[in-house]
Backbone as CSV, one residue per row, in Angstrom:
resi,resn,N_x,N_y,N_z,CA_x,CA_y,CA_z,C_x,C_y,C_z
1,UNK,20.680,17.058,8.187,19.817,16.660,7.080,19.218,17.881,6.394
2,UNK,18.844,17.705,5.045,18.701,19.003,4.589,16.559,19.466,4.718
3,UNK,16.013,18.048,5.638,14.613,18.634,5.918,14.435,19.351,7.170
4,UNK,13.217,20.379,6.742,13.348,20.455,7.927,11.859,20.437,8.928
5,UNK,11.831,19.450,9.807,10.198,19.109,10.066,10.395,19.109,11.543
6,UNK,9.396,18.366,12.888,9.134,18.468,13.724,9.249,16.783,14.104
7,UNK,9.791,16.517,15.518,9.669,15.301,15.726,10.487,14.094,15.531
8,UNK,11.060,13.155,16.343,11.560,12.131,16.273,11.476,11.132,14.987
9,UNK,11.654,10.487,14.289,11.346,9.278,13.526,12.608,8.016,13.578
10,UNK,11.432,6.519,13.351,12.532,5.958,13.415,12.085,4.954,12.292
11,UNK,12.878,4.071,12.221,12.156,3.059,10.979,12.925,1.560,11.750
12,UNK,12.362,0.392,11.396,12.701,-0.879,11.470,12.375,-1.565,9.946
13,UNK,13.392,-2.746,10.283,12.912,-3.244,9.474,13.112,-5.137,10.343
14,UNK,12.511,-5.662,9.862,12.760,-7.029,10.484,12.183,-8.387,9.365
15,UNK,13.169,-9.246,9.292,13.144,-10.484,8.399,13.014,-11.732,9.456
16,UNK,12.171,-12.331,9.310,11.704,-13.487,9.790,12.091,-13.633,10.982
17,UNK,11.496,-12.597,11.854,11.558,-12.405,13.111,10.346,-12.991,13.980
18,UNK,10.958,-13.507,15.210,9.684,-14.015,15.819,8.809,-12.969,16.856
19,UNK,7.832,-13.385,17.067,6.966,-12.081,17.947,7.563,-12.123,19.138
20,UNK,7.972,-10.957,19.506,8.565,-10.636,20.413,10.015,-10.501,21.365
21,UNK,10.803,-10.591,19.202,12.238,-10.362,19.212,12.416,-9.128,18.957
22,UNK,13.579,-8.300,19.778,13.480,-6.992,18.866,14.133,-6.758,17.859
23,UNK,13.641,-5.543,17.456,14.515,-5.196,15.908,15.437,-4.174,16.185
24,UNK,16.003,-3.589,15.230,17.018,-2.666,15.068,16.034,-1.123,14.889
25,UNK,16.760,-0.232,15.241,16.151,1.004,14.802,17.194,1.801,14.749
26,UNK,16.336,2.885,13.697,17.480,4.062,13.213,16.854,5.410,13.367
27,UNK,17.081,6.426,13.955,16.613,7.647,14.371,17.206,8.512,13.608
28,UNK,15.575,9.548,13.636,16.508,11.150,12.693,14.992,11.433,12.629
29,UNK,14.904,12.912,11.840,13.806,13.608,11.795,12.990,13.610,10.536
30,UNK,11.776,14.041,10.750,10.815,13.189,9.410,9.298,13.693,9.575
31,UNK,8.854,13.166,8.758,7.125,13.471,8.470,6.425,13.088,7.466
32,UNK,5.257,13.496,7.339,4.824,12.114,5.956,2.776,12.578,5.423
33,UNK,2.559,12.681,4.815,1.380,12.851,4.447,0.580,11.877,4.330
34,UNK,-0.874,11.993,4.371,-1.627,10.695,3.671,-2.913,11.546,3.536
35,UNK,-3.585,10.414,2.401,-4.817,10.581,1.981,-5.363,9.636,1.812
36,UNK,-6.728,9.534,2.814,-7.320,8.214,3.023,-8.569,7.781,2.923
37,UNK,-9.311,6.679,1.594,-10.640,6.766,1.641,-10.878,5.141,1.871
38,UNK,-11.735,5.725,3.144,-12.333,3.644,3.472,-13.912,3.745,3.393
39,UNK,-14.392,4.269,2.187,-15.532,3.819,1.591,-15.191,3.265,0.444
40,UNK,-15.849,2.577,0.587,-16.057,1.159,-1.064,-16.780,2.230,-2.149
41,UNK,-16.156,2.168,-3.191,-16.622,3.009,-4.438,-18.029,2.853,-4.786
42,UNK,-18.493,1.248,-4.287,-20.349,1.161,-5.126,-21.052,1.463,-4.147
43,UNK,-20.397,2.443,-2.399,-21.381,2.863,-1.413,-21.256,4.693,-1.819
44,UNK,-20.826,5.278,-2.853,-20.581,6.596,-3.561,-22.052,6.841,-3.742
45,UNK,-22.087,8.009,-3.693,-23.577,8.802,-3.874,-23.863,8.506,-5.877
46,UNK,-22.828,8.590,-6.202,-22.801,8.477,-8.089,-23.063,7.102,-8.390
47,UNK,-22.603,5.872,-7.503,-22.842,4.854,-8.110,-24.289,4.516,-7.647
48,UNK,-25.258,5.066,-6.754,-26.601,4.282,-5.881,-27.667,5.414,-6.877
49,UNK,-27.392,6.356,-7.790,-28.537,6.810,-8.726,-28.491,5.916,-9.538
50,UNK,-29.804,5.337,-10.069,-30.799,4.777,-11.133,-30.082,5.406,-12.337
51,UNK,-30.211,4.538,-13.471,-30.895,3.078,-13.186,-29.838,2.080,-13.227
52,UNK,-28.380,2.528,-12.856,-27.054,2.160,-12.812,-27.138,0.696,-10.756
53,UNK,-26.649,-0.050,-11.120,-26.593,-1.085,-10.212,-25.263,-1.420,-10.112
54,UNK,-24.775,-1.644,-8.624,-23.002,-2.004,-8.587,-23.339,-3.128,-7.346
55,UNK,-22.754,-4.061,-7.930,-22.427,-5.202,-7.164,-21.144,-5.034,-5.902
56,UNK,-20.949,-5.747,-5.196,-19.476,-5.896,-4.470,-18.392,-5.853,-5.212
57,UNK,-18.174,-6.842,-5.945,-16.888,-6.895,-7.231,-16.686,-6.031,-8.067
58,UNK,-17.604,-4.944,-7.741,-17.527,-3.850,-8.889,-17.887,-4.261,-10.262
59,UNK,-18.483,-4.924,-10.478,-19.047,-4.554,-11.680,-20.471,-3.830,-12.292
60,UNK,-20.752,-3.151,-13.335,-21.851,-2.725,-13.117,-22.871,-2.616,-14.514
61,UNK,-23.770,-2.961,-14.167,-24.784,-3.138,-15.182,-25.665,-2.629,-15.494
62,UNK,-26.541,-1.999,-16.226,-27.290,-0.939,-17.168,-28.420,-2.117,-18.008
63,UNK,-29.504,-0.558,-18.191,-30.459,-1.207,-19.363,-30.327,-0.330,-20.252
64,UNK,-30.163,-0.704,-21.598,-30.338,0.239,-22.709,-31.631,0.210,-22.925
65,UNK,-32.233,1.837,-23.467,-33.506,2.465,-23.655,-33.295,3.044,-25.190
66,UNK,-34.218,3.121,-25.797,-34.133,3.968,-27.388,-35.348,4.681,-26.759
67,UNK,-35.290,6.069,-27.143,-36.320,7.140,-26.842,-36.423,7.322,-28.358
68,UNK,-38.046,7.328,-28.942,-38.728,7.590,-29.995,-39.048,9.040,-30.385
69,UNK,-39.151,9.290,-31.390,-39.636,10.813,-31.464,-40.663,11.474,-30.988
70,UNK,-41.749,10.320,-30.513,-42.844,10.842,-29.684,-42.983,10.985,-28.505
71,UNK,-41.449,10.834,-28.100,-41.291,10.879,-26.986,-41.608,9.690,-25.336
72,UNK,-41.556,8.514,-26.561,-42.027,7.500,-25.558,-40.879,6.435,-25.665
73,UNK,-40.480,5.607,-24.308,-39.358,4.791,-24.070,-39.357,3.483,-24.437
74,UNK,-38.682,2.746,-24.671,-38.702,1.538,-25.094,-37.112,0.494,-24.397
75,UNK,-37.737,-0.438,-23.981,-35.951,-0.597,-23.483,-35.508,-1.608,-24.517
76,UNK,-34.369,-2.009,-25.382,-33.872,-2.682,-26.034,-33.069,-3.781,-25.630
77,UNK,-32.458,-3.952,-24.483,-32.491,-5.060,-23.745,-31.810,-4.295,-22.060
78,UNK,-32.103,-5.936,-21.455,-31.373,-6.169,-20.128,-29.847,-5.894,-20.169
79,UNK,-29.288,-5.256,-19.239,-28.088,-5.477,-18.886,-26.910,-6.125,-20.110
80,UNK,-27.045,-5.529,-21.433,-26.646,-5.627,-22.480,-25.056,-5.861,-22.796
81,UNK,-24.445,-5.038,-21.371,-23.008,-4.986,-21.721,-22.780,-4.472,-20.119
82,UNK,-21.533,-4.879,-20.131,-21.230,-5.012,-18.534,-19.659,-4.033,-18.223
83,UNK,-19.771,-2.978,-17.703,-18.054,-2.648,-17.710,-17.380,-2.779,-16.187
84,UNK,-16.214,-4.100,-16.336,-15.775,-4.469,-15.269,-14.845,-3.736,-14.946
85,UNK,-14.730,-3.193,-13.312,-13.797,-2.581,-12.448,-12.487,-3.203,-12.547
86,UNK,-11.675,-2.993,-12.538,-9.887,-3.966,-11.824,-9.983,-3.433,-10.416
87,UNK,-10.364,-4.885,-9.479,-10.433,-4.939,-8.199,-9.718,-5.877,-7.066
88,UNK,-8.568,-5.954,-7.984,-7.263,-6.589,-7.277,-6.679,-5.917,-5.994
89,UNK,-6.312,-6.880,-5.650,-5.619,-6.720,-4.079,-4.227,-6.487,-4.933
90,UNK,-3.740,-5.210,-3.823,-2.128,-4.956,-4.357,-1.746,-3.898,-3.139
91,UNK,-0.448,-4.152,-3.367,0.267,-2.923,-2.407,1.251,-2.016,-3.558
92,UNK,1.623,-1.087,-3.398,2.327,-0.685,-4.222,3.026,0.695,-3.682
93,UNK,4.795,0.368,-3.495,5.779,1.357,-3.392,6.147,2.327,-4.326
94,UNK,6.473,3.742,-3.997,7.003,4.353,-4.494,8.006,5.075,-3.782
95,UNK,9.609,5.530,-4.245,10.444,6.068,-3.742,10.995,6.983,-4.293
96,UNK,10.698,8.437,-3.379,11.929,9.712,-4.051,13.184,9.886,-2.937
97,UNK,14.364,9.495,-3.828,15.263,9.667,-3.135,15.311,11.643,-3.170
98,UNK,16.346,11.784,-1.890,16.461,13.454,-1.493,17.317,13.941,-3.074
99,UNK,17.377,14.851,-3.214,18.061,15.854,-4.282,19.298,15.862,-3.595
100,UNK,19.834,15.406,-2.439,21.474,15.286,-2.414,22.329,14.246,-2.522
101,UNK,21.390,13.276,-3.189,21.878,11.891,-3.039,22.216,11.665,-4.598
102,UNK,21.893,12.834,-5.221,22.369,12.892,-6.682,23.400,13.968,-7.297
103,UNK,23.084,14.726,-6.000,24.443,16.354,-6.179,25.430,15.609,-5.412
104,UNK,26.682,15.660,-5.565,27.783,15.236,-5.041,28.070,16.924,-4.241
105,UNK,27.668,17.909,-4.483,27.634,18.894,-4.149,26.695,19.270,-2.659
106,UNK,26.151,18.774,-2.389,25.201,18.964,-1.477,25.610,18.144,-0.396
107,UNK,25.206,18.561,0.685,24.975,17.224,1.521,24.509,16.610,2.075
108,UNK,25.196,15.268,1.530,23.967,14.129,1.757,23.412,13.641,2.951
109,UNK,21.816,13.606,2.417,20.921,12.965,2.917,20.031,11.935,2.766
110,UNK,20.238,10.783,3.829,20.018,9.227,3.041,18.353,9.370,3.293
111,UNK,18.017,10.105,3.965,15.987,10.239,3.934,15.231,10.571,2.525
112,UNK,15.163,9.766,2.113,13.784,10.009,1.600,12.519,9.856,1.698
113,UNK,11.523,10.070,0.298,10.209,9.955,0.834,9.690,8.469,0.246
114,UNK,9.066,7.890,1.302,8.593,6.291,0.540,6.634,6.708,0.450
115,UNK,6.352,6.091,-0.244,5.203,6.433,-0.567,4.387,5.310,-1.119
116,UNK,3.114,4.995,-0.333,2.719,2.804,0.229,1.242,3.775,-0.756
117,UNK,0.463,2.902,-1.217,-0.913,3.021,-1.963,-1.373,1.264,-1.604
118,UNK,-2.461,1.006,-1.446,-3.220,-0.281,-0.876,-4.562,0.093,-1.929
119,UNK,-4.903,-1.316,-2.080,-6.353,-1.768,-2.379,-7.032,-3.121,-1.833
120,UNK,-8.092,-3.516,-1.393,-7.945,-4.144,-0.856,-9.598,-4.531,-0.978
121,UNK,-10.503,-4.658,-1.762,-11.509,-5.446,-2.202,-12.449,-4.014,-1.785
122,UNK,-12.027,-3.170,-2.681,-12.870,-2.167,-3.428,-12.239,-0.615,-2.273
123,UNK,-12.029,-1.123,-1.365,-11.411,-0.724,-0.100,-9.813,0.571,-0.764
124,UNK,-9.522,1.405,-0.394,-7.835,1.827,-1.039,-7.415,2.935,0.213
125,UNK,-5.887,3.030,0.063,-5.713,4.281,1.211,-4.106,4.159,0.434
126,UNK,-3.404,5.615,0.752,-2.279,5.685,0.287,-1.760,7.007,1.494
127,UNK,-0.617,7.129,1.522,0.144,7.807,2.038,1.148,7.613,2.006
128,UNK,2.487,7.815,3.114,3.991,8.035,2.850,4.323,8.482,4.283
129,UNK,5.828,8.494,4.547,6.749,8.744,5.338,8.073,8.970,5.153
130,UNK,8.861,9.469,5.778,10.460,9.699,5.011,10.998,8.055,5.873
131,UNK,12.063,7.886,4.909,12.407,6.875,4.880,13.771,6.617,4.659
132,UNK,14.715,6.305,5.319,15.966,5.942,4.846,16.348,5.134,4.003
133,UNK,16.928,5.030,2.774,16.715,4.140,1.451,17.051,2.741,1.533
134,UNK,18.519,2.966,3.040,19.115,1.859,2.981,17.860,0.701,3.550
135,UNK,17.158,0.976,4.579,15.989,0.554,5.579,15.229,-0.130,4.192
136,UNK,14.512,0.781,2.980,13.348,-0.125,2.454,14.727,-1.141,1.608
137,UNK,15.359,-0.810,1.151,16.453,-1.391,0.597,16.832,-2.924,0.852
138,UNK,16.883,-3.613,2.535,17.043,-3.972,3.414,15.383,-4.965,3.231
139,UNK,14.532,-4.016,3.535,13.255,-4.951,3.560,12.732,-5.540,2.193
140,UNK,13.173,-5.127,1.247,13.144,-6.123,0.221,14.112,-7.430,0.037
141,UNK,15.638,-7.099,0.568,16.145,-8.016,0.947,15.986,-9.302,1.497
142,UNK,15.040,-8.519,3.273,14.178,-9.570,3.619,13.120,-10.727,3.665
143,UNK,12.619,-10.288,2.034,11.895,-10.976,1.654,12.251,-12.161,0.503
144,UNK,13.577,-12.015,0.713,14.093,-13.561,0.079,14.236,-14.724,0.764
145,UNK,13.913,-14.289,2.109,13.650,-15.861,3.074,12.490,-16.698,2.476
146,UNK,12.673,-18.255,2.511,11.817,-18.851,2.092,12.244,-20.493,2.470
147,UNK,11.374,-21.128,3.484,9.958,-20.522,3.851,10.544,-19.690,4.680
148,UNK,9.322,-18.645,5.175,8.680,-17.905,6.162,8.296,-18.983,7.513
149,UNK,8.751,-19.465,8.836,8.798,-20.194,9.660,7.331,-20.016,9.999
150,UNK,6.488,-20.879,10.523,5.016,-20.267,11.219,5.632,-19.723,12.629
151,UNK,4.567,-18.578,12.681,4.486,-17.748,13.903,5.978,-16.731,13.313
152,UNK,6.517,-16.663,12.296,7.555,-15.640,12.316,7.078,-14.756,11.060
153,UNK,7.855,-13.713,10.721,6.784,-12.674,9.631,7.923,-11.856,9.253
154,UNK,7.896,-11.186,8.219,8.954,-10.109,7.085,8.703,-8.898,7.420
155,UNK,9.064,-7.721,7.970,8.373,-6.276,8.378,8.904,-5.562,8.512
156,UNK,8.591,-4.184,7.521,9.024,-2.872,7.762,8.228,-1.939,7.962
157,UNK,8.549,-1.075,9.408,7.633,-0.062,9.515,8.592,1.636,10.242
158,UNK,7.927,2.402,10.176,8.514,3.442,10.069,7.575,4.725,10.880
159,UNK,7.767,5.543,11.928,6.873,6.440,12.584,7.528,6.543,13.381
160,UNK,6.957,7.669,14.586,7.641,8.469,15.690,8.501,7.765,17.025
161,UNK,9.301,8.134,17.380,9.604,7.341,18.629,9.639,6.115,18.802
162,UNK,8.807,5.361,19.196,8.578,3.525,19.717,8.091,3.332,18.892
163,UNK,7.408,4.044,18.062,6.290,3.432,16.995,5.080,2.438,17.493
164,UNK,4.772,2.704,18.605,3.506,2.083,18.828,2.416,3.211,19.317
165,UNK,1.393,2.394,18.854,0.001,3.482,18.786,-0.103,4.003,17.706
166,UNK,-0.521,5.818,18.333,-0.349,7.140,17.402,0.525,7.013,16.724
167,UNK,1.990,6.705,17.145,3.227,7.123,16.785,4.100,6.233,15.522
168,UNK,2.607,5.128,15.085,2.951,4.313,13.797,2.715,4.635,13.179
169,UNK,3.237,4.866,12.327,2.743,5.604,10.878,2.652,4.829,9.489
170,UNK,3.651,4.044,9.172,3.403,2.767,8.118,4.336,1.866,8.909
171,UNK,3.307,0.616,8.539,3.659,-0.824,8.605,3.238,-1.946,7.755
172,UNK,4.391,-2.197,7.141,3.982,-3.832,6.469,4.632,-4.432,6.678
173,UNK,3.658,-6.022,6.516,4.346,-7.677,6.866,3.882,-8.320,6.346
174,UNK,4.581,-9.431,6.071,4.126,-10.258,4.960,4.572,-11.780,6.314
175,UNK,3.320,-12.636,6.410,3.289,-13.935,7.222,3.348,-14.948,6.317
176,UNK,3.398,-16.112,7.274,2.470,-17.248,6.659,0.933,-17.483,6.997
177,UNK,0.153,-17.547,5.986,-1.363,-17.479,5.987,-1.958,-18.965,6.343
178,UNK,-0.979,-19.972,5.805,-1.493,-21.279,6.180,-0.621,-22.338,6.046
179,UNK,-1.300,-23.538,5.650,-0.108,-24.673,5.455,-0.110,-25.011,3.958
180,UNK,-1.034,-24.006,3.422,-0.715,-24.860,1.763,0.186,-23.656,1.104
181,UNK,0.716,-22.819,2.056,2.238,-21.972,1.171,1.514,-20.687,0.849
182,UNK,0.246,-20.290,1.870,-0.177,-18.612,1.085,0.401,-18.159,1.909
183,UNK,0.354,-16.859,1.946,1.122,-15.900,3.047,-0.045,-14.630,2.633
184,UNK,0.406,-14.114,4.039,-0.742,-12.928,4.663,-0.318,-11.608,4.579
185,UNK,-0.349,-10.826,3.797,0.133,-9.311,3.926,-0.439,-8.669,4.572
186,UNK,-0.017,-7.411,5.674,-0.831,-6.750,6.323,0.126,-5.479,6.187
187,UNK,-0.828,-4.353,6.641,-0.235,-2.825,6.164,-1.366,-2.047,7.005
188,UNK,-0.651,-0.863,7.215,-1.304,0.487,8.432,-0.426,1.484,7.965
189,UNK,-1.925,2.460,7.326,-0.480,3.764,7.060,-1.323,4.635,7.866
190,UNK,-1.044,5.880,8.629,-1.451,6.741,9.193,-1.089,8.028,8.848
191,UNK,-1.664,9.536,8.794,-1.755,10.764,9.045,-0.893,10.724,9.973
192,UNK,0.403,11.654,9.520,1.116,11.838,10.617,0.975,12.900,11.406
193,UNK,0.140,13.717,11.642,-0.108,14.922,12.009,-1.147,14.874,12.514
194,UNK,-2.020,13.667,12.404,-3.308,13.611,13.215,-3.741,12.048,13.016
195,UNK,-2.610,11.151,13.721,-2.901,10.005,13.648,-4.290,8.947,13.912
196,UNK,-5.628,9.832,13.610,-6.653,8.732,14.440,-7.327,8.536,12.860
197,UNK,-6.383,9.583,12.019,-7.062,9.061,10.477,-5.749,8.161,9.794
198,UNK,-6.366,6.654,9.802,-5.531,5.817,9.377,-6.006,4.538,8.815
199,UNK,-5.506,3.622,7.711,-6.451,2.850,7.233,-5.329,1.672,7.576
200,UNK,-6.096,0.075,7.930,-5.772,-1.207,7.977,-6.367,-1.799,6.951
201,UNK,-5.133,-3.157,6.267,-6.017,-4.088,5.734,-4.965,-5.359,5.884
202,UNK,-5.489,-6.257,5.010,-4.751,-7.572,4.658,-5.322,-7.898,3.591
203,UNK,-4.497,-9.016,2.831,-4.716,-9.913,1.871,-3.835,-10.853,1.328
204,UNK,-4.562,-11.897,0.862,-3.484,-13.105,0.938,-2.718,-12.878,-0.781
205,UNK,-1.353,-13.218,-0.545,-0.786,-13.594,-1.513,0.022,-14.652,-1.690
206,UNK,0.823,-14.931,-2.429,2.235,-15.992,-2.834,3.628,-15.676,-2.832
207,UNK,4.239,-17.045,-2.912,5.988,-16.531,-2.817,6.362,-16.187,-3.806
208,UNK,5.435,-16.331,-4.973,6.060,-16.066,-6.209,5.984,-14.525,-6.615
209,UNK,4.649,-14.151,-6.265,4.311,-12.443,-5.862,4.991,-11.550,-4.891
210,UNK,5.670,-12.418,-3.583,6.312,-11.981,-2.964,7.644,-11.653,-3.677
211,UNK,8.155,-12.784,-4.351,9.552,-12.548,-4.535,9.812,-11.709,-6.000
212,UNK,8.603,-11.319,-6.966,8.316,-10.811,-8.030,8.693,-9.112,-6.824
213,UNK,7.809,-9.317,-5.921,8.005,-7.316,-4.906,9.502,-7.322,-4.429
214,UNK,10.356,-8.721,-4.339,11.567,-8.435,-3.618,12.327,-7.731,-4.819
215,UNK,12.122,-8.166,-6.364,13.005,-7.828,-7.447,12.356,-6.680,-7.772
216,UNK,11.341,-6.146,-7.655,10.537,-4.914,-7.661,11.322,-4.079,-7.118
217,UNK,11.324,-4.118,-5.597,12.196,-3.218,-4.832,13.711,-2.824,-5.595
218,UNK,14.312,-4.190,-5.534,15.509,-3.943,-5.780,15.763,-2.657,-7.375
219,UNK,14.880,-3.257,-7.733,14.897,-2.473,-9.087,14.283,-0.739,-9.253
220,UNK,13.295,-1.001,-8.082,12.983,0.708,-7.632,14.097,1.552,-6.826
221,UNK,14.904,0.712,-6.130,15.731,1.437,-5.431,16.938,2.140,-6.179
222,UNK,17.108,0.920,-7.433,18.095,1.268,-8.279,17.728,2.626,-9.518
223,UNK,16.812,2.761,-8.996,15.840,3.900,-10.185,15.910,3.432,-11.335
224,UNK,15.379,2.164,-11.504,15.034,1.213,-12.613,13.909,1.620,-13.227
225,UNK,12.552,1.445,-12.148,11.304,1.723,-12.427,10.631,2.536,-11.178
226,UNK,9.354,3.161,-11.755,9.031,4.107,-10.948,8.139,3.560,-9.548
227,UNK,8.002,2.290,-9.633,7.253,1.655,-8.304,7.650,0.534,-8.113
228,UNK,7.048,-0.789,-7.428,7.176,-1.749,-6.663,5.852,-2.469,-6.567
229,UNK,5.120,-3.459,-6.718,3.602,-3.916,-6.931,3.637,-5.270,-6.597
230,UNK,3.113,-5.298,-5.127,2.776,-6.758,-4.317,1.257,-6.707,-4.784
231,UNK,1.147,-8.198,-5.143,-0.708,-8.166,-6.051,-1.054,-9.587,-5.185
232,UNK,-1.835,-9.423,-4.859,-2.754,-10.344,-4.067,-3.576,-11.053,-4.572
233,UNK,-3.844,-12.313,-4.222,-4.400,-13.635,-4.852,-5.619,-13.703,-3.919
C-alpha cells in the first residue's frame, strides 16, 4: 500500500445482522484523525455574556437599546428579532479515494480516507479513518434492506485489530427505534492515537432518510458529490 502508518486495521461491515452473528473482516494498515467538541455551543464562554440569552434549541434573543447623545439608554423593544441556529440531527460522509486509484500508473491502493462529522442536538464531533472503498461501498448497499427485522441493525465500523474498546475507532448503525417504522442511528468516532478522546450519540430517523443516505453513498462513491447526509427527525 502506498501509506505508510503504524498498526493493524480492520473494517466490517454488516447488513441486518443479528447480535451476536459475526461479520466479515478485512485487514491492512491505517490511521485516522479526529477533532472532537462535546460542549453544547449556548454552554461557550461567548454565548453566557449579557445581555445575549441562548436557549437549548439554539436560538437567541437580544434587546435593542438607542443610546442618546447625552449619553443616556433607552431600550426600544424586547427581544425584537430572533436569529435561529440550524440544529438538526445529521450524520454526514465524506470520501478521498488514494491518488492511485486514479493513476493507472501507480499502484493501487483500495484505502482510503472516510471522514464521519455528527450533530446531534447542539452536541457535534467529526473525525475519520482509512477505509477501503469497497467496505463503505457495501454499507450503503446494506441499507436497502427494508424492513430492518427487530433486534437486527445495518453497521459499519472500522479500527484496530478486534475493534473492541480502545481499538474502535468509527462505528455506525442504523436499528429499528420502534413499531411505528422510526429507526435509531448510532455512531462512535474515536482519536486514533489516544483513544479515551471519543464522542457517542444517537438519533432517530426514517426509511426514507435512510434510503435518501443509501443513494447518497452510492453517488459519493461514484465521485458524484462531495458527501453523503443522514438527517434526523
Amino acid at each position: 500500500m502506498g501509506h505508510s502508518h503504524n498498526g493493524s486495521v480492520a473494517g466490517r461491515v454488516a447488513g441486518g445482522i443479528k447480535d451476536g452473528e459475526p461479520v466479515r473482516s478485512v485487514t491492512g494498515v491505517a490511521s485516522s484523525a479526529l477533532m472532537v467538541s462535546d460542549v453544547p455551543q449556548a454552554e461557550t464562554e461567548a454565548f453566557k455574556k449579557p445581555p445575549a440569552s441562548v436557549r437549548a434549541i439554539g436560538t437567541v434573543g437580544f434587546r435593542s437599546t438607542f443610546i442618546f447623545g447625552n449619553g443616556k439608554k433607552r431600550p426600544i423593544a424586547d427581544v425584537a428579532s430572533r436569529c435561529e441556529i440550524a440544529a438538526m440531527d445529521r450524520l454526514t460522509l465524506r470520501y478521498r479515494y488514494d491518488a492511485s486509484f486514479f493513476n493507472p500508473k501507480l499502484d493501487r491502493d483500495d484505502f482510503g480516507y472516510l471522514s464521519i462529522a455528527a450533530e446531534v442536538r447542539g452536541f457535534a464531533g467529526q473525525g475519520g479513518f482509512w477505509a477501503q472503498w469497497q467496505e463503505v461501498k457495501e454499507f450503503g448497499e446494506a441499507l436497502a434492506v427494508y424492513p430492518i427485522a427487530e433486534g437486527s441493525f445495518v453497521a459499519a465500523q472500522w479500527g484496530y485489530d478486534m475493534q473492541d474498546g480502545d481499538d474502535l475507532i468509527v462505528r455506525i448503525e442504523v436499528a429499528p427505534a420502534d413499531k411505528r417504522g422510526n429507526l435509531l442511528v448510532r455512531f462512535e468516532v474515536a482519536e486514533d492515537h489516544d483513544a479515551r478522546n471519543r464522542v457517542r450519540g444517537s438519533f432517530l430517523t426514517t426509511y426514507p432518510d435512510v434510503d435518501a443516505f443509501r443513494l447518497g453513498i452510492a453517488r459519493l462513491m461514484d465521485n458524484e458529490i462531495e458527501e453523503a447526509v443522514l438527517m434526523g427527525r
